[in-house]
C-alpha positions as CSV (number, residue, x, y, z in Angstrom):
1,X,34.8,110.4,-25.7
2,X,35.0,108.5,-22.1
3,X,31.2,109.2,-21.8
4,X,30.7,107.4,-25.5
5,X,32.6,104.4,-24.7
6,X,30.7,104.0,-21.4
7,X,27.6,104.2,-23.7
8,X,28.9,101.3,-26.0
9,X,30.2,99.3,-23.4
10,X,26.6,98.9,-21.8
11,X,24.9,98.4,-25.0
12,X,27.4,95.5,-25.2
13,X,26.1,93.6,-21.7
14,X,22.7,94.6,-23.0
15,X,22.6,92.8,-25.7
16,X,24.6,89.5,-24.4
17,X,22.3,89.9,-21.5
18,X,19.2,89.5,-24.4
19,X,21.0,86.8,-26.2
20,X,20.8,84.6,-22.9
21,X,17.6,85.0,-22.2
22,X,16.7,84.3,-25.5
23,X,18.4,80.8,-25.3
24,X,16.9,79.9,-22.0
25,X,13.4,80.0,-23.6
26,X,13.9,77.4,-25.9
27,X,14.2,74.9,-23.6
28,X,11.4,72.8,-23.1
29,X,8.9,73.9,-20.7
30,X,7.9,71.9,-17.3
31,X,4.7,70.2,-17.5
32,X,1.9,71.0,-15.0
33,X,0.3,67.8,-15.4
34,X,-0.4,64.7,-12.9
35,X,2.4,62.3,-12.6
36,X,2.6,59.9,-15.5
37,X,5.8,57.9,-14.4
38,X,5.3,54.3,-15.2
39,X,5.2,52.3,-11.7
40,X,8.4,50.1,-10.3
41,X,8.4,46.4,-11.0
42,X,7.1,44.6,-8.0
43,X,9.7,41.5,-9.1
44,X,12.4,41.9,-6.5
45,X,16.1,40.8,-7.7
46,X,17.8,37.6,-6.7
47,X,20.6,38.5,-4.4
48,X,22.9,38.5,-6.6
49,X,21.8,41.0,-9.0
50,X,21.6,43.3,-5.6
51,X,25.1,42.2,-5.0
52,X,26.0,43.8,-8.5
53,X,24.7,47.2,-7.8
54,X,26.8,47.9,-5.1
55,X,29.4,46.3,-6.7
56,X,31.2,49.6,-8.2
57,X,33.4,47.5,-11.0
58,X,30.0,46.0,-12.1
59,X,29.0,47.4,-15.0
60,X,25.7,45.2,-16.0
61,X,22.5,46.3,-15.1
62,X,20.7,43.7,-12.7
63,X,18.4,41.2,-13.8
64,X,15.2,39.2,-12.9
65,X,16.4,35.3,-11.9
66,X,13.2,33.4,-11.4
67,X,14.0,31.1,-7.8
68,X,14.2,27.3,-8.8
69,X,13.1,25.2,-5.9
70,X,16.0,22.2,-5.7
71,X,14.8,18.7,-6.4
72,X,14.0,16.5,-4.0
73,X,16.1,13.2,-3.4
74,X,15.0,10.2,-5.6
75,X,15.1,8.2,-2.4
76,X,11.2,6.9,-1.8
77,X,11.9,7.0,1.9
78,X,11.6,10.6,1.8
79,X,7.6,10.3,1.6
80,X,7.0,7.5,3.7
81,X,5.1,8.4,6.9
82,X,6.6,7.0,10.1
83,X,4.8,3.9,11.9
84,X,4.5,3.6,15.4
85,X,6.4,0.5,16.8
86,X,4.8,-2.4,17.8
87,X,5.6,-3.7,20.7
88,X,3.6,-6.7,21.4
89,X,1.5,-9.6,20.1
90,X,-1.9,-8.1,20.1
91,X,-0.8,-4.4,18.3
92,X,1.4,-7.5,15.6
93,X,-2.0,-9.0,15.4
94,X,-4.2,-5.9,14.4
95,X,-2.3,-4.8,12.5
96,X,-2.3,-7.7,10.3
97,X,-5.7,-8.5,10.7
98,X,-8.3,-7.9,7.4
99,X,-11.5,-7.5,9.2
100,X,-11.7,-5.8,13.0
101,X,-9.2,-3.5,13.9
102,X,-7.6,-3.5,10.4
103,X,-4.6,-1.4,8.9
104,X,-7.1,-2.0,5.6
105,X,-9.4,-4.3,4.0
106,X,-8.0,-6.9,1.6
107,X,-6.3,-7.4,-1.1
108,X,-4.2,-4.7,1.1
109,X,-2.7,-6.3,4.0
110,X,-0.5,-4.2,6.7
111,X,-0.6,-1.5,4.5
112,X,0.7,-3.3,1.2
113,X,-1.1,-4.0,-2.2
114,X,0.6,-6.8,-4.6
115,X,0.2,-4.8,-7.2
116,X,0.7,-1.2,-6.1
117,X,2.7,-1.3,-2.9
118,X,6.2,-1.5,-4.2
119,X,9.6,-3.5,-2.4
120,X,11.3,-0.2,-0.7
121,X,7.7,0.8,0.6
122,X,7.1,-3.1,1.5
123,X,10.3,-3.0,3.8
124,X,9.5,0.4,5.4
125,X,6.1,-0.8,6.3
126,X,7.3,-4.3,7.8
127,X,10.1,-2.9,10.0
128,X,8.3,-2.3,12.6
129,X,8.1,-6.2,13.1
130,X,11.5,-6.0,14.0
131,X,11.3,-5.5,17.6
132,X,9.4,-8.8,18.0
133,X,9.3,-11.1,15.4
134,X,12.3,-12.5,13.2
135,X,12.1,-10.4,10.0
136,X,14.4,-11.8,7.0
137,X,15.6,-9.8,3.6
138,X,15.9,-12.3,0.8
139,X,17.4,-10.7,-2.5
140,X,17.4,-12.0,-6.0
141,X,16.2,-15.7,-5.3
142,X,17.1,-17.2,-8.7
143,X,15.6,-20.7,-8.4
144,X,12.2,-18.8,-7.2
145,X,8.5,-20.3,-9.0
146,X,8.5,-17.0,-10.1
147,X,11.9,-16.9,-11.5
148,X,14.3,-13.7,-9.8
149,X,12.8,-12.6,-7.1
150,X,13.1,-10.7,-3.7
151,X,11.4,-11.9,-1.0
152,X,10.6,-10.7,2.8
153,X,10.0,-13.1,5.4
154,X,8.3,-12.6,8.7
155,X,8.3,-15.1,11.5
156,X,6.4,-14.6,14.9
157,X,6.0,-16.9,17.7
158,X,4.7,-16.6,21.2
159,X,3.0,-18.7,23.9
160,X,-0.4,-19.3,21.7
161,X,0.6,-17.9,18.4
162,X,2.5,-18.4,14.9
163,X,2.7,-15.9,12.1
164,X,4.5,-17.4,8.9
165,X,4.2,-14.1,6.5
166,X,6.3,-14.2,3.2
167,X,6.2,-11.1,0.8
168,X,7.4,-11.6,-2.6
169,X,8.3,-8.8,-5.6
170,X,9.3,-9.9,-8.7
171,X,12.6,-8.5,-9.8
172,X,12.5,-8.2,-13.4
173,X,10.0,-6.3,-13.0
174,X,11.4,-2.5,-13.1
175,X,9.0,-0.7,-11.1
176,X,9.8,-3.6,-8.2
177,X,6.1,-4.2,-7.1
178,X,4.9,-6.5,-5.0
179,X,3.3,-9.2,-6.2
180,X,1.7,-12.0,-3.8
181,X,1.7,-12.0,0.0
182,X,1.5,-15.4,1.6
183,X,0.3,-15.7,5.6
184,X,-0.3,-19.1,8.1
185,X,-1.4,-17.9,11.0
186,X,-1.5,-20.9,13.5
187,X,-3.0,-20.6,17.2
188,X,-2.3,-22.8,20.2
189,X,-4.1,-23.5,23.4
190,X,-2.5,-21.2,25.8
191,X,-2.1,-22.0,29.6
192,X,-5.7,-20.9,31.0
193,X,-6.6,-24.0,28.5
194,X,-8.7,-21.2,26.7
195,X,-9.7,-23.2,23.3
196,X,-7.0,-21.9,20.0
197,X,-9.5,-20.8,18.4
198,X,-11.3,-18.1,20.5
199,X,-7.6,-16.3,19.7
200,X,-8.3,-15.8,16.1
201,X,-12.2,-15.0,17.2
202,X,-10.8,-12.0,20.0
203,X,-8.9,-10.6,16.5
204,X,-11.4,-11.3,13.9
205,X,-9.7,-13.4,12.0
206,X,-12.1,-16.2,12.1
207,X,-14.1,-17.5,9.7
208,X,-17.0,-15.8,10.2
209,X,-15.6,-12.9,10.6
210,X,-14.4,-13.1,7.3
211,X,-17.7,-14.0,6.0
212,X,-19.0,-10.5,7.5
213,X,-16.3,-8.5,6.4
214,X,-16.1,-9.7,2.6
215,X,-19.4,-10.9,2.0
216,X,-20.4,-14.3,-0.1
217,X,-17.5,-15.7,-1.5
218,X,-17.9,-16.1,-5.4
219,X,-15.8,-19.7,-5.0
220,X,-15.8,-22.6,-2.5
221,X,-14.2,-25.3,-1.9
222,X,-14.2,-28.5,-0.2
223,X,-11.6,-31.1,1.0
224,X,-11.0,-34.0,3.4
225,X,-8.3,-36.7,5.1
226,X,-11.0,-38.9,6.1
227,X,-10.3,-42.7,4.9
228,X,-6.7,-41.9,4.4
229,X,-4.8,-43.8,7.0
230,X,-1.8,-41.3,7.4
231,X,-4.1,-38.9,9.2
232,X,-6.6,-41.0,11.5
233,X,-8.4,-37.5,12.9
234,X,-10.8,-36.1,10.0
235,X,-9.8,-32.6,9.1
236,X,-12.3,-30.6,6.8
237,X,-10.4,-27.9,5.0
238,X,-12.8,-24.9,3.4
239,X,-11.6,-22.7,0.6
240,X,-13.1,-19.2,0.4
241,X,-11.8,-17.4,-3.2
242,X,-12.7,-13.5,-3.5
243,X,-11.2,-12.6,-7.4
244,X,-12.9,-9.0,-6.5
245,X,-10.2,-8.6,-3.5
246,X,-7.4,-10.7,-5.4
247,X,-7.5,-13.5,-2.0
248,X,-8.0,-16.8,-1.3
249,X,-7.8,-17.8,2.1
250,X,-8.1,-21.5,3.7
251,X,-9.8,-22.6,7.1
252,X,-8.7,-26.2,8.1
253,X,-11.4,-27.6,10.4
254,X,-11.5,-30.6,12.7
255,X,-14.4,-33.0,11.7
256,X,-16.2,-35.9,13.6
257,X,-17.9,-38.7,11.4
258,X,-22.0,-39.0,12.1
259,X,-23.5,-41.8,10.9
260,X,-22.9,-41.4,6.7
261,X,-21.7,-38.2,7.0
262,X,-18.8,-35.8,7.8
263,X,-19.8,-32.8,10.3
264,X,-17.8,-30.1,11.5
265,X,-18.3,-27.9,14.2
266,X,-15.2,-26.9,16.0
267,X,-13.9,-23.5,14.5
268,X,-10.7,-23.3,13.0
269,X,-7.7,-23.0,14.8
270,X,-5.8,-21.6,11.6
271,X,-5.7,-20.3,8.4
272,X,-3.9,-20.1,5.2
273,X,-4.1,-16.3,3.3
274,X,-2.7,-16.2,-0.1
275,X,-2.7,-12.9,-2.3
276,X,-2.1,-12.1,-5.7
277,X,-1.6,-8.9,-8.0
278,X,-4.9,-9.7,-10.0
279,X,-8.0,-11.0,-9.4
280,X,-7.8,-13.0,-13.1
281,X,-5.8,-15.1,-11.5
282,X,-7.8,-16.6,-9.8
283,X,-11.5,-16.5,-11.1
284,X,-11.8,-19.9,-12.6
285,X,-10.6,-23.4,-11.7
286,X,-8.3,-23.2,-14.8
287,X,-6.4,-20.2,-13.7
288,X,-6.0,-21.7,-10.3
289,X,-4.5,-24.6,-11.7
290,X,-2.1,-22.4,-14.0
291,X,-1.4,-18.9,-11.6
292,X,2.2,-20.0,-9.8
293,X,1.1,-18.2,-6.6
294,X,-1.6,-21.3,-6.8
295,X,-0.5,-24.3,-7.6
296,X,0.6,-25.7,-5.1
297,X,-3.5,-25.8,-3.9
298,X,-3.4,-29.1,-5.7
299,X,-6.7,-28.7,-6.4
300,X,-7.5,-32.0,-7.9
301,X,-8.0,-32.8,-4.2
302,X,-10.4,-30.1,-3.3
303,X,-14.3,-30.4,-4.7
304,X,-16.7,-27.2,-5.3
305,X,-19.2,-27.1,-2.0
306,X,-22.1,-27.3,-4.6
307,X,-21.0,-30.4,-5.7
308,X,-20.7,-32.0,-2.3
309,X,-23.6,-30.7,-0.5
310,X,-25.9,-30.0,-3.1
311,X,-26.5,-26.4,-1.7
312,X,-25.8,-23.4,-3.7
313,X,-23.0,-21.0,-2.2
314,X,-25.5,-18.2,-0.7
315,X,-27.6,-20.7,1.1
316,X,-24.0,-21.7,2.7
317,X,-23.8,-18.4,3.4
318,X,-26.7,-17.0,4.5
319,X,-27.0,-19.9,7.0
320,X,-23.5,-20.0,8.6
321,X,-23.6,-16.8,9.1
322,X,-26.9,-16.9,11.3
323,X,-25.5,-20.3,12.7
324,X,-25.4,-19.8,16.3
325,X,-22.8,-23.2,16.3
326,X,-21.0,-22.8,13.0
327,X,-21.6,-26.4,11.5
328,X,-22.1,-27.9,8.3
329,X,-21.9,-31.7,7.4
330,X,-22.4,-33.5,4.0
331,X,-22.6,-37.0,3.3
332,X,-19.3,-39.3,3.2
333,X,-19.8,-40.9,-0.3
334,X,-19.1,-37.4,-1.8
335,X,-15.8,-38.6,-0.5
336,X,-15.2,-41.5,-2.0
337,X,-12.4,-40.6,-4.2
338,X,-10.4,-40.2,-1.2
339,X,-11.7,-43.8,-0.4
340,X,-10.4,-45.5,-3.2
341,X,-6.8,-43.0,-3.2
């Protein structure tokens, strides 16, 4: 009986024993194949989705925050490149010259457009000047030609040299661009009794200079004192006008009087540089007479050079460029409005 109930008693283990091996077989079987496993994500988490997963308390899974660069500051000064002071005349001089040495060729002048340049980039680009010339910060002139208006004005004077240079920027205008730049440069005869006008010659600012840089001007003009008693020395005044590069630019001469006719020989000693924001404004005698920047040309006393020398403009040209003296005369009865004024 005792060896029986051994008997049953291991049939009993058997049998479980089959049962859970049966059971383990349906699972599913490891695969012998080549690892499938989808690669990681190369995208990296912000630091503070790692933050979160070792954050025990955090339950969310971490996620992908794409990195927004901040904006910039709306200040423009933030792009503006630094400018190297200026310290004396001649680096003032260059670097408002428009032919030799020059920051850029005209209607750009010390780095500023009317235009395109506007007033924040206009100041940035003038302060330099501070350390020697008096540079002035006019804001919303009301009784302006141009109506509200800010204006920058630069004034330098030495031994044998003036600068007058007055920047304007229209302010209802919302973009606050420049729109006409004004400069009378005047030089004197200096203590080594060096002639004045060799100064604007040594800086290119001449008028010949001016002719090489810009080519042939596509308006002239002419104008005189002579015969009016207020001003007993003859001055000749020429009038180059480039629409193309949005200038003007006057070159008062002195003048002797030959026989019927008016010479000039002496280079001038000064000039007169007006610019505007468009060369419309000043491509015909009409516009002249209407542009603001202009009018005060007064050009009812200024004659076209064709009309006083009978030469055409690019025979002017050609030959005063090849002049080795620089002088050009007409006759005095083209003059004879002044005369009878």
């Amino acid at each position: 009986m005792f060896f029986t109930s051994q008997i049953m008693i291991r049939r009993i283990v058997l049998v479980m024993l089959l049962l859970t091996l049966l059971g383990c077989s349906r699972e599913s079987p490891v695969s012998s194949s080549v690892n499938t496993t989808t690669p990681k994500s190369t995208i990296i988490a912000s630091p503070s989705d790692l933050a979160n997963t070792n954050n025990p308390s955090s339950t969310s899974m971490p996620s992908f925050t794409p990195h927004v660069a901040p904006e910039k500051p709306v200040s423009p000064t933030s792009t503006f490149i630094p400018i190297p002071t200026i310290s004396d005349q001649g680096q003032f001089v260059e670097h408002i010259s428009f032919t030799a040495n020059n920051e850029c060729t005209l209607p750009c002048l010390a780095g500023i457009s009317p235009g395109q340049t506007n007033w924040e980039e206009a100041l940035h680009l003038t302060a330099p000047y501070e350390a020697l010339a008096d540079v002035r910060k006019h804001i919303d002139i009301e009784n302006s030609p141009l109506g509200s208006e800010n204006a920058l004005a630069v004034y330098f004077l030495n031994n044998d040299l003036s600068v007058n240079l007055s920047i304007g920027s229209e302010t209802f205008r919302g973009d606050m661009i420049v729109n006409s730049i004004f400069m009378t440069l005047v030089s004197y005869q200096n203590d080594t009794k060096e002639t004045s006008w060799r100064l604007l010659h040594k800086y290119g600012l001449d008028m010949k200079s001016l002719l090489l840089e810009y080519g042939m001007p596509e308006i002239v003009f002419l104008s005189t004192d002579f015969g009016v008693p207020e001003f007993p020395d003859v001055s000749i005044d020429t009038l180059f006008i480039y629409p193309d590069n949005q200038f003007l630019i006057i070159y008062p001469r002195r003048g002797i009087v030959d026989n019927d006719s008016l010479m000039s020989c002496e280079p001038s000693d000064h000039l007169v540089l007006t610019i505007v924001d468009g060369g419309e404004k000043i491509n015909s005698i009409d516009t002249l007479t209407t542009t603001l920047e202009t009018q005060k040309l007064n050009l009812e006393y200024w004659t076209p050079y064709e009309e006083v020398t009978n030469v055409p403009i690019d025979t002017f040209y050609e030959e005063f460029i090849l002049s080795s003296t620089g002088c050009f005369s007409f006759p005095i009865a083209a003059w004879q409005f002044m005369l009878d004024y």
